[in-house]
C-alpha atoms as a printed R data frame, in Angstrom:
    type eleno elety resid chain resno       x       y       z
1   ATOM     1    CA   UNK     A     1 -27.669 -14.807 -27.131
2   ATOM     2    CA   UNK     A     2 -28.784 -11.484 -28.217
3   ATOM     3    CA   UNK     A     3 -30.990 -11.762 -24.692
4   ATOM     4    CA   UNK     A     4 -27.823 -12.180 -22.899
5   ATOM     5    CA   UNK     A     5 -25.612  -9.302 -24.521
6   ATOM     6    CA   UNK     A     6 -29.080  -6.617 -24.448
7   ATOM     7    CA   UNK     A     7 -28.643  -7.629 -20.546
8   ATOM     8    CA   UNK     A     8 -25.645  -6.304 -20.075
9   ATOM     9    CA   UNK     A     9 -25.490  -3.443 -22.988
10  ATOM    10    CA   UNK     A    10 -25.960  -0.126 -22.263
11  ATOM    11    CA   UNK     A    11 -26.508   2.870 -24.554
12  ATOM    12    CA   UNK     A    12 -23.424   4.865 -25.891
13  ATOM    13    CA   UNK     A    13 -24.880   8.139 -24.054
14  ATOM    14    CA   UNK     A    14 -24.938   6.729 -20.983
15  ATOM    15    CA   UNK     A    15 -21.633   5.388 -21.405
16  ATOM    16    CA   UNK     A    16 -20.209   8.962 -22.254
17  ATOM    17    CA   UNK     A    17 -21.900  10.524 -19.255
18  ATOM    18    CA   UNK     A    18 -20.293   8.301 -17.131
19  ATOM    19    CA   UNK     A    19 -17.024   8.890 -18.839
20  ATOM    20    CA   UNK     A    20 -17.491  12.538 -18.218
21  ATOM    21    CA   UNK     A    21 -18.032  12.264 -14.653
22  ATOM    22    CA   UNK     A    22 -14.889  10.246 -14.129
23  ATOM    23    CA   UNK     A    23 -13.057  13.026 -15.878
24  ATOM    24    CA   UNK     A    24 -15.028  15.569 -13.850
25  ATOM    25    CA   UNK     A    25 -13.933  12.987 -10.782
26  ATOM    26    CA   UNK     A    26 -10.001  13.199 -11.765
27  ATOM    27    CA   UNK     A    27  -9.790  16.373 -12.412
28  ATOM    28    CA   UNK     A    28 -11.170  17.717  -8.786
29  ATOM    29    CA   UNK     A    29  -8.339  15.015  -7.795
30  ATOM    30    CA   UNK     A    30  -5.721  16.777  -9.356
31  ATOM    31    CA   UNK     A    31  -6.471  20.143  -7.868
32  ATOM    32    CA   UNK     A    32  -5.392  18.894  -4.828
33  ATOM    33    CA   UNK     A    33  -1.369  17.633  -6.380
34  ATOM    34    CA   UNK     A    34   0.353  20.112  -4.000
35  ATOM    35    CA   UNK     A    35  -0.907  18.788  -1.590
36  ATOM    36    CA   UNK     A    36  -0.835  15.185  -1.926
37  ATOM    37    CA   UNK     A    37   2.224  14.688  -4.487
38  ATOM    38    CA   UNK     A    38   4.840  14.909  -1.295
39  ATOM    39    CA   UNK     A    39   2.351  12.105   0.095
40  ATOM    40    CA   UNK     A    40   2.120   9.701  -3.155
41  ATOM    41    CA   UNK     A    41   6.466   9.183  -3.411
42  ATOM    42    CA   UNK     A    42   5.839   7.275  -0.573
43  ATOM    43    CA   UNK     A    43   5.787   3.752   0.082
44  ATOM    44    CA   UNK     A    44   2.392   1.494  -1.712
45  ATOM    45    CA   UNK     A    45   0.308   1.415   1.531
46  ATOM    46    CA   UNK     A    46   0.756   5.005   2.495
47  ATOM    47    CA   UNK     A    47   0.029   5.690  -1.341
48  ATOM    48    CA   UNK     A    48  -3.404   3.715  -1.137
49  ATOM    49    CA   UNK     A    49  -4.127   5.695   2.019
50  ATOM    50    CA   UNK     A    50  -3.382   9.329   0.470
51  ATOM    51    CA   UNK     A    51  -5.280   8.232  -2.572
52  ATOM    52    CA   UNK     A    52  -8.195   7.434  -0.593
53  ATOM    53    CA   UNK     A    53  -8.309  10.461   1.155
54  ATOM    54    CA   UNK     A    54  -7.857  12.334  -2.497
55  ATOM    55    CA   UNK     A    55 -10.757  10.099  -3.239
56  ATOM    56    CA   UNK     A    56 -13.131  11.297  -0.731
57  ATOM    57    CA   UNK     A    57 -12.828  14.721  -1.667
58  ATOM    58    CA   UNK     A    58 -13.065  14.583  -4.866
59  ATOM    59    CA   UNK     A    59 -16.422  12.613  -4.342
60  ATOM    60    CA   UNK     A    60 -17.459  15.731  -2.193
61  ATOM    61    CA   UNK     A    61 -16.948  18.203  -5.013
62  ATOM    62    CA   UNK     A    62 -14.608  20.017  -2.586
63  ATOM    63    CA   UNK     A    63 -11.709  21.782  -4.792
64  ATOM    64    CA   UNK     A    64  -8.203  22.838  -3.560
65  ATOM    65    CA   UNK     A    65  -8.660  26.199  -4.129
66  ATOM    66    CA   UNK     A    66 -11.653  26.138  -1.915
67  ATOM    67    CA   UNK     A    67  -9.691  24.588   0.971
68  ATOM    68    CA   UNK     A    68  -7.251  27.061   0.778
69  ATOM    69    CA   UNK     A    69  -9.696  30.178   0.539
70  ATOM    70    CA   UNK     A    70 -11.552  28.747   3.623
71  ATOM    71    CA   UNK     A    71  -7.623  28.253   5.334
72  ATOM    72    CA   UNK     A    72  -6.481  32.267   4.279
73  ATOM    73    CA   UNK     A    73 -10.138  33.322   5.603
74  ATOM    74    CA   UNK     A    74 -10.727  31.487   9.020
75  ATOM    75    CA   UNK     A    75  -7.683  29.135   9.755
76  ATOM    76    CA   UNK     A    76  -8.823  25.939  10.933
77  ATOM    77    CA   UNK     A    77 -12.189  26.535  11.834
78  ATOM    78    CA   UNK     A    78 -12.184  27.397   7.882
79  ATOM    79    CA   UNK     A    79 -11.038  24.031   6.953
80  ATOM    80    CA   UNK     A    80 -13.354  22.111   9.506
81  ATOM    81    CA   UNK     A    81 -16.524  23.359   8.426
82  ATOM    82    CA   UNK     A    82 -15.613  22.873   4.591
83  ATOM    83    CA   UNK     A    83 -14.392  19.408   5.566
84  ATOM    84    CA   UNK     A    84 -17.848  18.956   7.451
85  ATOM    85    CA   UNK     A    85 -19.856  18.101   4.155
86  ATOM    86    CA   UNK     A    86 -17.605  14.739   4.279
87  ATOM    87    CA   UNK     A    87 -19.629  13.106   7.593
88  ATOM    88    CA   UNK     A    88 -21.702  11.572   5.629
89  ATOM    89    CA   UNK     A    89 -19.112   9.815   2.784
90  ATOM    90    CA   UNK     A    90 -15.922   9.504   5.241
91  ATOM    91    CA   UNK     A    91 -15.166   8.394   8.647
92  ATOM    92    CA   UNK     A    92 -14.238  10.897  11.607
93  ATOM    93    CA   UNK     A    93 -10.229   9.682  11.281
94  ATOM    94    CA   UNK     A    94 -10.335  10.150   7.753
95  ATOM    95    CA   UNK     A    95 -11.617  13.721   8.210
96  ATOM    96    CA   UNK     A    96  -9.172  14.359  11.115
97  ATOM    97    CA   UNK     A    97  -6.522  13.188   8.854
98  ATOM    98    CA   UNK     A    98  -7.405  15.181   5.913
99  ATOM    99    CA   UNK     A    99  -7.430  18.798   8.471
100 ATOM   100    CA   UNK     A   100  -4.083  17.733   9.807
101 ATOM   101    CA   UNK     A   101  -2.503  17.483   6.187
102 ATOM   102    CA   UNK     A   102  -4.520  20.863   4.940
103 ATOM   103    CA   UNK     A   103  -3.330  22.219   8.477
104 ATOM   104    CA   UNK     A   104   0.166  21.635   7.828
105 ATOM   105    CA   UNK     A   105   0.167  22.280   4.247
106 ATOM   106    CA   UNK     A   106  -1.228  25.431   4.446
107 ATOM   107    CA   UNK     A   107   0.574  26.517   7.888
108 ATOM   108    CA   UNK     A   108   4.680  27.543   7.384
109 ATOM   109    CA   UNK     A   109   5.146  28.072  10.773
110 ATOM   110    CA   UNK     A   110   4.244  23.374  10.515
111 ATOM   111    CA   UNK     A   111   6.446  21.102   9.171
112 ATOM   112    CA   UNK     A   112   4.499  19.441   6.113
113 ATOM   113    CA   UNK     A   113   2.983  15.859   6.320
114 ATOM   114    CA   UNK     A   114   5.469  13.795   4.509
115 ATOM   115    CA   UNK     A   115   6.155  10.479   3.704
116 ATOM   116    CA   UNK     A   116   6.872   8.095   6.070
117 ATOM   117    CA   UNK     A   117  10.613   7.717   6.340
118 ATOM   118    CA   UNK     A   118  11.448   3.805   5.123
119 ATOM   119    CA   UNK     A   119  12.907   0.723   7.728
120 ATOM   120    CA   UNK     A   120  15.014  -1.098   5.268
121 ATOM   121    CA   UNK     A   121  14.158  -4.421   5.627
122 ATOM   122    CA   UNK     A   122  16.728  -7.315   7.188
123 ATOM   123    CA   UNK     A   123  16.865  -9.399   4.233
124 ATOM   124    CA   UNK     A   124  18.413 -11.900   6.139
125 ATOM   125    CA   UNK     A   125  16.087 -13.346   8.205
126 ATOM   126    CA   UNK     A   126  17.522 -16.680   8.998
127 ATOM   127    CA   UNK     A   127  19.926 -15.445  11.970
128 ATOM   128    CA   UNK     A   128  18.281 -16.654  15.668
129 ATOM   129    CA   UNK     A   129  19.563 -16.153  19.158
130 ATOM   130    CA   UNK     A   130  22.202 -18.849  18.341
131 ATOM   131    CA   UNK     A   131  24.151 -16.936  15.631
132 ATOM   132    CA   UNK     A   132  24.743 -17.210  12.248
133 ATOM   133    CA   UNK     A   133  24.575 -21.377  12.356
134 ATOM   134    CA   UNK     A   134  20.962 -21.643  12.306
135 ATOM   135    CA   UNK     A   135  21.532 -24.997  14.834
136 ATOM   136    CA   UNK     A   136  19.600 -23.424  17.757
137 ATOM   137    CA   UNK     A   137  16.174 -25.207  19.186
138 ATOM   138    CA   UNK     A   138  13.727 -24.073  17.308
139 ATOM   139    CA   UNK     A   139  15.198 -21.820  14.640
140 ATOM   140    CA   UNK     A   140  14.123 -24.089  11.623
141 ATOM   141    CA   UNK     A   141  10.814 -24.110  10.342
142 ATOM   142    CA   UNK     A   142   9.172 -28.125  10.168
143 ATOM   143    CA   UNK     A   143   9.467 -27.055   5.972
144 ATOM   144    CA   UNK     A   144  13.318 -26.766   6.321
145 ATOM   145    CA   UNK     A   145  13.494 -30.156   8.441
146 ATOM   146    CA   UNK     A   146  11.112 -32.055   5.600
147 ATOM   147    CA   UNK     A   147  12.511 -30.597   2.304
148 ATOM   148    CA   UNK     A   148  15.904 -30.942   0.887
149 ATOM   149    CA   UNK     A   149  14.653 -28.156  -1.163
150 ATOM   150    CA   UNK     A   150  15.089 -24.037  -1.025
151 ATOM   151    CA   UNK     A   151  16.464 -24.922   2.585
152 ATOM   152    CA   UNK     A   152  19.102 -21.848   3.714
153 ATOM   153    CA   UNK     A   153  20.839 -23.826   6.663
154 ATOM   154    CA   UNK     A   154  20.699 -27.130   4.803
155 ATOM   155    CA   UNK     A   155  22.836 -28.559   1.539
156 ATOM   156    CA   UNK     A   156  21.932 -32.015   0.101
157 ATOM   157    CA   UNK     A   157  25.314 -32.998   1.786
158 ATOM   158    CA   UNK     A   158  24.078 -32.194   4.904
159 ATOM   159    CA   UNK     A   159  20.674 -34.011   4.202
160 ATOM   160    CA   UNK     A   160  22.441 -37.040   3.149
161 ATOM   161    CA   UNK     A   161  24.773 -37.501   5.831
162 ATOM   162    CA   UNK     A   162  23.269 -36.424   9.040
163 ATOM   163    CA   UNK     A   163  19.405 -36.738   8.318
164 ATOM   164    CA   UNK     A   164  18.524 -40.386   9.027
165 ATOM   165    CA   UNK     A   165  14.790 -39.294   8.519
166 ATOM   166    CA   UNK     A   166  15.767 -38.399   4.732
167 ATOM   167    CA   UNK     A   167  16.297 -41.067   2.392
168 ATOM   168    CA   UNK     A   168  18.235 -39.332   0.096
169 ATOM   169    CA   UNK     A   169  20.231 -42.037  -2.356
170 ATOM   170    CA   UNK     A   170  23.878 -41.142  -3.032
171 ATOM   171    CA   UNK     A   171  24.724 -39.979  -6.433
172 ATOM   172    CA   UNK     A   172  25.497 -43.591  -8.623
173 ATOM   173    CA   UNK     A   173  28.821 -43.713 -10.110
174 ATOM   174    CA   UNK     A   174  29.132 -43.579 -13.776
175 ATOM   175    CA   UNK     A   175  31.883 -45.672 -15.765
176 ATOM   176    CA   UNK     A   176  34.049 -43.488 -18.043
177 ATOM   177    CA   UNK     A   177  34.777 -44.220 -21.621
């Protein structure tokens, strides 16, 4: 047992250095907040996408205040070559991304990169071509014509009387006292 657990065990020191570089990590992530916070009240992909970005330059050691002394000292071409030490950790999109939110962040004369505006969502989905009835060819799933169950455009009274391929019993009566 003691084989197993020295497998896996590491010594405290390392453990602390690695804590330190993750704080190291998150704080080079935080420099960039005005920039990114109009980005993260956004909706959970978008968020997983700005926080990926974040990510990658953090990893790169690049700092906000960087970026923005390479913007106020050659524009874009200032921003490109500091985001040209990412080729070798990020993609070419990613990079393009990152310039465009920079360029717009930095730039009044551009409207800021912003979140995404929202499509609520039709929460009800069961409507077809047919209307509100749900009777149309087609516009039941084969789970709504098997299960009496969770169905929208089926009761049990509806299951019972017109579905010969249910075998529903009817309720038994019960004598009263």
């Amino acid at each position: 047992m003691v084989e197993t657990a020295r497998a896996w065990a590491r010594p405290v020191h390392t453990e602390l250095d690695a804590l330190a570089s993750l704080k190291k990590l998150l704080e080079r992530q935080n420099t960039f907040r005005p920039v990114f916070a109009p980005l993260l009240r956004s909706a959970r992909p978008e968020r997983k996408r700005v926080t990926q970005l974040r990510r990658i330059l953090a990893d790169a050691g690049l700092l906000y205040d960087q970026l923005k002394e390479a913007w106020q000292e050659h524009k874009l071409d200032g921003l490109e070559k500091q985001m040209s030490s990412l080729t070798l950790s990020a993609k070419e999109e990613d990079i393009k991304e990152l310039i465009e939110i920079f360029d717009c962040h930095f730039d009044p004369a551009k409207e800021p990169k912003g979140p995404k505006p929202r499509i609520p969502r039709n929460k009800n989905r069961a409507t077809s071509s047919a209307g509100e009835t749900g009777e149309a060819e087609g516009s039941t799933s084969e789970s709504q014509n098997s299960s009496p169950h969770n169905s929208p455009n089926k009761t049990n009274n509806d299951v019972a009387a017109g579905d010969s391929s249910q075998k529903v019993p009817a309720p038994e009566p019960v004598a009263a006292n």
